[in-house]
N, CA, C and O atoms as a GROMACS GRO file, in nm:
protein
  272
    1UNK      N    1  -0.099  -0.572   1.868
    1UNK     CA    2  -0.206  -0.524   1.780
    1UNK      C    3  -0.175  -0.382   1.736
    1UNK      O    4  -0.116  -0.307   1.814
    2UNK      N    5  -0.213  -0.337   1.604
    2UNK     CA    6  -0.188  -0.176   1.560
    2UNK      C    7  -0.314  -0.125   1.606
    2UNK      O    8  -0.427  -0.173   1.610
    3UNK      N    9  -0.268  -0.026   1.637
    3UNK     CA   10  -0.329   0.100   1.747
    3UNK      C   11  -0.291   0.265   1.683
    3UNK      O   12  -0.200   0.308   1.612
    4UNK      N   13  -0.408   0.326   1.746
    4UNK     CA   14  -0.365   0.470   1.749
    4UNK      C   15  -0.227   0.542   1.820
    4UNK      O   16  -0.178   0.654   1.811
    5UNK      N   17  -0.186   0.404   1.906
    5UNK     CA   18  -0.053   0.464   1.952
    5UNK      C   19   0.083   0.454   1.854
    5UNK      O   20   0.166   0.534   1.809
    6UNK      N   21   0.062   0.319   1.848
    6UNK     CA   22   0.205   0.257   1.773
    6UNK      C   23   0.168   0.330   1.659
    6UNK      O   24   0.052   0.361   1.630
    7UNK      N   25   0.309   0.367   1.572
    7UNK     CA   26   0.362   0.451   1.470
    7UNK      C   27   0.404   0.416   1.401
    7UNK      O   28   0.520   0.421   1.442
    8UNK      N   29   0.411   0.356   1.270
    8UNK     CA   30   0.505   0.265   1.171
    8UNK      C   31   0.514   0.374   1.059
    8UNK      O   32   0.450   0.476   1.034
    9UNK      N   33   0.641   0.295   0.993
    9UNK     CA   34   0.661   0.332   0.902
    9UNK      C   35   0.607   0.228   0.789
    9UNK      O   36   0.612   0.106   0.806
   10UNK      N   37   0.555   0.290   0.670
   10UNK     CA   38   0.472   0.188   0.598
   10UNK      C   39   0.597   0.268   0.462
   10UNK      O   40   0.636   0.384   0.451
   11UNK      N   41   0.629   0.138   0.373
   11UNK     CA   42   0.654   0.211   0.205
   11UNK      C   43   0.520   0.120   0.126
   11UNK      O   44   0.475   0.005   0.132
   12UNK      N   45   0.489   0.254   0.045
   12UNK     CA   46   0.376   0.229  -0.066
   12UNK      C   47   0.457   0.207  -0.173
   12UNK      O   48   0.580   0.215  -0.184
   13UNK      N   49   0.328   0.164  -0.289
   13UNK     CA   50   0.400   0.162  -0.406
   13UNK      C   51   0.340   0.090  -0.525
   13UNK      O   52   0.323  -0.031  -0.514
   14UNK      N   53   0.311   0.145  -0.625
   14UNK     CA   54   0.212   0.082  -0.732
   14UNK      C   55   0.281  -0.025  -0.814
   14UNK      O   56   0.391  -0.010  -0.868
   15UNK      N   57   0.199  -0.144  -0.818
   15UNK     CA   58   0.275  -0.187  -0.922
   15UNK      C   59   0.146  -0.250  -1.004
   15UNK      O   60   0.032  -0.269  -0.962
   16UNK      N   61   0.211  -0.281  -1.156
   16UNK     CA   62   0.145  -0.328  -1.251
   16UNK      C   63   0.206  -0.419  -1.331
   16UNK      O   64   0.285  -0.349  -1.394
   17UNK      N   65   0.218  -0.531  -1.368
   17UNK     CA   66   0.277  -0.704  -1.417
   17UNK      C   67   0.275  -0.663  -1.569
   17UNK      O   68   0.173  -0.600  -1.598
   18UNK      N   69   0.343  -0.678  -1.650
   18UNK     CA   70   0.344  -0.687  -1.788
   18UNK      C   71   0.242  -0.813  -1.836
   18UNK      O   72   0.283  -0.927  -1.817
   19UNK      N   73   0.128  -0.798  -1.888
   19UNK     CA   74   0.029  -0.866  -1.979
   19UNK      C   75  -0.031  -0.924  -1.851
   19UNK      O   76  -0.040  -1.046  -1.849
   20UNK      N   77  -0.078  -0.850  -1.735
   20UNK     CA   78  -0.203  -0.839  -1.591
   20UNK      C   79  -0.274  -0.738  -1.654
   20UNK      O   80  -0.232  -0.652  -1.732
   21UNK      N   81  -0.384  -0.755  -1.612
   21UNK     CA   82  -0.498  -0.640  -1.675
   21UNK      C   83  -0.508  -0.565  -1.543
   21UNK      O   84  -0.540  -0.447  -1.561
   22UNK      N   85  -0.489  -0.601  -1.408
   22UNK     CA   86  -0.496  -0.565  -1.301
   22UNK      C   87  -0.331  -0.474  -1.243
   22UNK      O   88  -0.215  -0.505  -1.269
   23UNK      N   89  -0.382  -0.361  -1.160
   23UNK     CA   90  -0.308  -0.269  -1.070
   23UNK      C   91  -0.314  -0.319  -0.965
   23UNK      O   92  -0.397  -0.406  -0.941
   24UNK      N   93  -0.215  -0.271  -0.864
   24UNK     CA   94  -0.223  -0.261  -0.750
   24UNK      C   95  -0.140  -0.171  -0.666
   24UNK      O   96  -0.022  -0.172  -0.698
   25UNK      N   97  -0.171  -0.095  -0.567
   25UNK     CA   98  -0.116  -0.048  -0.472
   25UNK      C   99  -0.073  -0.125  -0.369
   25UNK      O  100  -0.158  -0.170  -0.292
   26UNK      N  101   0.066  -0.155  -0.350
   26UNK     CA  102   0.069  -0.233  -0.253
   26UNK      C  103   0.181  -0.156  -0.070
   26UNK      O  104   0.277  -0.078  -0.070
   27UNK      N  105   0.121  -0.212   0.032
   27UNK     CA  106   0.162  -0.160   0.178
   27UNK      C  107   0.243  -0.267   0.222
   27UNK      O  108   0.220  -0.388   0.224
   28UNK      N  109   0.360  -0.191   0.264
   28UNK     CA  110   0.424  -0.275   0.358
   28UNK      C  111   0.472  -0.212   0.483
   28UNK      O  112   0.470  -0.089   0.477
   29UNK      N  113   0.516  -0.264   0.597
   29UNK     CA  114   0.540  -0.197   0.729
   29UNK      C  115   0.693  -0.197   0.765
   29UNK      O  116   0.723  -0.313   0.792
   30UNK      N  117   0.767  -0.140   0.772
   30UNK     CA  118   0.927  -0.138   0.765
   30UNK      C  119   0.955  -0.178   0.913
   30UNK      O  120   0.997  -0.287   0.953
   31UNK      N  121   0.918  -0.051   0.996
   31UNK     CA  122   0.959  -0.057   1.095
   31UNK      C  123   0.886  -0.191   1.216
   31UNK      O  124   0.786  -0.262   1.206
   32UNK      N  125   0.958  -0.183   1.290
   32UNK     CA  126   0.893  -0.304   1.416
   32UNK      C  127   0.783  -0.322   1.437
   32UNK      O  128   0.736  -0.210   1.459
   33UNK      N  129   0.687  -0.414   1.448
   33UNK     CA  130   0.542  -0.423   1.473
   33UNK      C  131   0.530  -0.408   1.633
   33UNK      O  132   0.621  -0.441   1.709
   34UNK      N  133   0.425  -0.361   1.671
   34UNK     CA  134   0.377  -0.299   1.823
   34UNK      C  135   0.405  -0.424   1.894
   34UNK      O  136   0.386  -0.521   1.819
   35UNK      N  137   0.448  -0.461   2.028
   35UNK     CA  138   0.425  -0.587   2.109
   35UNK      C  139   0.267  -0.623   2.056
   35UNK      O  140   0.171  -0.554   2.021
   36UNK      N  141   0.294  -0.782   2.070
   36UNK     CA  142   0.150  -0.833   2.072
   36UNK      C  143   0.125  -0.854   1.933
   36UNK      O  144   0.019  -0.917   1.920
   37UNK      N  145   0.176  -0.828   1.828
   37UNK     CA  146   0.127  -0.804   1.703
   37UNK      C  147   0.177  -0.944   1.642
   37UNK      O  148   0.267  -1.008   1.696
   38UNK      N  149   0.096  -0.998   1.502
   38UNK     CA  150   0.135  -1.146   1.532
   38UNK      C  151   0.208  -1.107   1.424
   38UNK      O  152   0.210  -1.206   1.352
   39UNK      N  153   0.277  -1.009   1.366
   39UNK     CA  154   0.383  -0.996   1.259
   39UNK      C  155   0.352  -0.845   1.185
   39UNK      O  156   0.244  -0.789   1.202
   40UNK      N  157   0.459  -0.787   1.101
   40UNK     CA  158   0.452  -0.680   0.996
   40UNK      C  159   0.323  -0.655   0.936
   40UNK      O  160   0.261  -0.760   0.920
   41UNK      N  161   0.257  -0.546   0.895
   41UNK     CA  162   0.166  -0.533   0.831
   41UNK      C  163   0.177  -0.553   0.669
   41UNK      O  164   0.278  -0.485   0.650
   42UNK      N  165   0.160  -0.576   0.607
   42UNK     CA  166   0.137  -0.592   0.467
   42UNK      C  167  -0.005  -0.622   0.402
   42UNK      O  168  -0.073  -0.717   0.440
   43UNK      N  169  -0.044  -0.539   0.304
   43UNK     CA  170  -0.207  -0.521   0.208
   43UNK      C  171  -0.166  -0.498   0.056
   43UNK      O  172  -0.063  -0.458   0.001
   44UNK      N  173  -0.250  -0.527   0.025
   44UNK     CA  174  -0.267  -0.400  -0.128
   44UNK      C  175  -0.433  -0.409  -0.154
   44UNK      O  176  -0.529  -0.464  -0.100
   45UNK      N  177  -0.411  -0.330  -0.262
   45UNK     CA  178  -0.556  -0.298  -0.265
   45UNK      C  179  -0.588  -0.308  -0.434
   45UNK      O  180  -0.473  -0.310  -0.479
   46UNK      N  181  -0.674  -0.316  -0.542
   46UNK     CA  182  -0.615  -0.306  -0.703
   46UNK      C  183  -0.666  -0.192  -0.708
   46UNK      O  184  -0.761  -0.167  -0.634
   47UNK      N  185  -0.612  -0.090  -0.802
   47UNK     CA  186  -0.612   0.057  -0.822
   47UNK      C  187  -0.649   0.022  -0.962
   47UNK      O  188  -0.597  -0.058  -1.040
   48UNK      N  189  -0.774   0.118  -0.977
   48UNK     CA  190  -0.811   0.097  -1.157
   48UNK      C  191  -0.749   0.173  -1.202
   48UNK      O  192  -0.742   0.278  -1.139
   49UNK      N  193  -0.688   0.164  -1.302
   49UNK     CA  194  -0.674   0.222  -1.447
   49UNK      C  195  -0.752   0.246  -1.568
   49UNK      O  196  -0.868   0.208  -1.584
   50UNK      N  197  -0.668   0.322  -1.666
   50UNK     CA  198  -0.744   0.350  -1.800
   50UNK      C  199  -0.685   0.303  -1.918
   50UNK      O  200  -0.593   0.362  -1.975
   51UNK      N  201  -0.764   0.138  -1.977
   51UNK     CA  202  -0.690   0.052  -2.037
   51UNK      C  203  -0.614   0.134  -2.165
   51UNK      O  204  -0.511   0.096  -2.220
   52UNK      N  205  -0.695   0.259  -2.199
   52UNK     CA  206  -0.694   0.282  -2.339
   52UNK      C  207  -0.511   0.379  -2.298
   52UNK      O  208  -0.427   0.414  -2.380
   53UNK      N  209  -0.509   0.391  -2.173
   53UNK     CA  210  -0.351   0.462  -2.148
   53UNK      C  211  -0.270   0.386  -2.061
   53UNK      O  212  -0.230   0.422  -1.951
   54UNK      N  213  -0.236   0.217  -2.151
   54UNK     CA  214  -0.109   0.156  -2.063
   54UNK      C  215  -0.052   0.186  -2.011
   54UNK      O  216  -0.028   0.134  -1.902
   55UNK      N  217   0.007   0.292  -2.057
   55UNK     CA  218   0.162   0.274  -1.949
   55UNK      C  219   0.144   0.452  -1.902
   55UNK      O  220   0.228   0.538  -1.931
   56UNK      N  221   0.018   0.476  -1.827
   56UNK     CA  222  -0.002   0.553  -1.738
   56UNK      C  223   0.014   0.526  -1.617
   56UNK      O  224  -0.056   0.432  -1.580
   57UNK      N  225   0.116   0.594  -1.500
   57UNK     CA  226   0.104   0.558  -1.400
   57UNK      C  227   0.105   0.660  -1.268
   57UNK      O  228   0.150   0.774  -1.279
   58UNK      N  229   0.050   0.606  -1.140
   58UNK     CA  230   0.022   0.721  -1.053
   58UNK      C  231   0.218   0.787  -0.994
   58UNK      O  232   0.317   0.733  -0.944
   59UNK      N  233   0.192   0.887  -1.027
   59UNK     CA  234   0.304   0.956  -0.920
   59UNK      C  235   0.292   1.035  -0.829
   59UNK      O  236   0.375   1.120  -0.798
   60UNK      N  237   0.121   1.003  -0.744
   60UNK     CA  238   0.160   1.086  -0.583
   60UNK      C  239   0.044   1.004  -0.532
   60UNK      O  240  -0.066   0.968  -0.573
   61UNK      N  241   0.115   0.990  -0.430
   61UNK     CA  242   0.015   0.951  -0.334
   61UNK      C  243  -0.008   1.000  -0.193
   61UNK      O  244   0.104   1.028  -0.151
   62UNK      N  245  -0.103   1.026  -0.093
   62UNK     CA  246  -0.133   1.152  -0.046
   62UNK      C  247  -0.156   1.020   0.096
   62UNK      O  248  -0.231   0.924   0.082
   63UNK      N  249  -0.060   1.050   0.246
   63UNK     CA  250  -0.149   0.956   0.363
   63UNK      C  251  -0.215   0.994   0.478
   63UNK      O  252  -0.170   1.083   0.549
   64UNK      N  253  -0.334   0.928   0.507
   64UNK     CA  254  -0.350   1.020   0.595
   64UNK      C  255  -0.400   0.914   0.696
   64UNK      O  256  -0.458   0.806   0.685
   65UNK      N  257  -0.354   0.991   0.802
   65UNK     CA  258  -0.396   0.892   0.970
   65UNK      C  259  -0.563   0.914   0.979
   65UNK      O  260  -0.618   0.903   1.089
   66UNK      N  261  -0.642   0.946   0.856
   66UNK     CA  262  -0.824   0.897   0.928
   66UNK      C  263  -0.803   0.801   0.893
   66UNK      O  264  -0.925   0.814   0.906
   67UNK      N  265  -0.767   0.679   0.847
   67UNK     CA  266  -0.852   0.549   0.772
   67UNK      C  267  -0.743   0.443   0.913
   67UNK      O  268  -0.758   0.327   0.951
   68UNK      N  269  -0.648   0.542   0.954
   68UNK     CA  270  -0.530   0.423   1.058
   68UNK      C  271  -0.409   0.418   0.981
   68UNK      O  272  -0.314   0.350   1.020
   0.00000   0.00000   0.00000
């Protein structure tokens, strides 16, 4: 199970589909999952945008250990 102990390495990374109206930020877990864990972490989440500026996209993203 992920815990306040175990430490991963996660790569982020936005992506957006040519003719998707939808974003997303998506997580993945590189390094080894904690014993017990029933596999890698992987999420995303959809990140809004501003239709009227297509091909705007985020270049920083900021992490922080409150949310885990």
């Amino acid at each position: 199970m992920h815990n306040d102990v175990h430490l991963s390495d996660i790569f982020a990374y936005y992506e957006r589909k040519p003719g998707e109206t939808a974003a997303r930020v998506v997580l993945s877990e590189l390094s080894a999952p904690p014993e017990g864990a029933a596999g890698k972490y992987k999420g995303s989440a959809e990140y809004p945008y501003n239709p009227q500026f297509p091909a705007d996209f985020p270049i920083y993203m900021q992490v922080s250990t409150k949310y885990g």
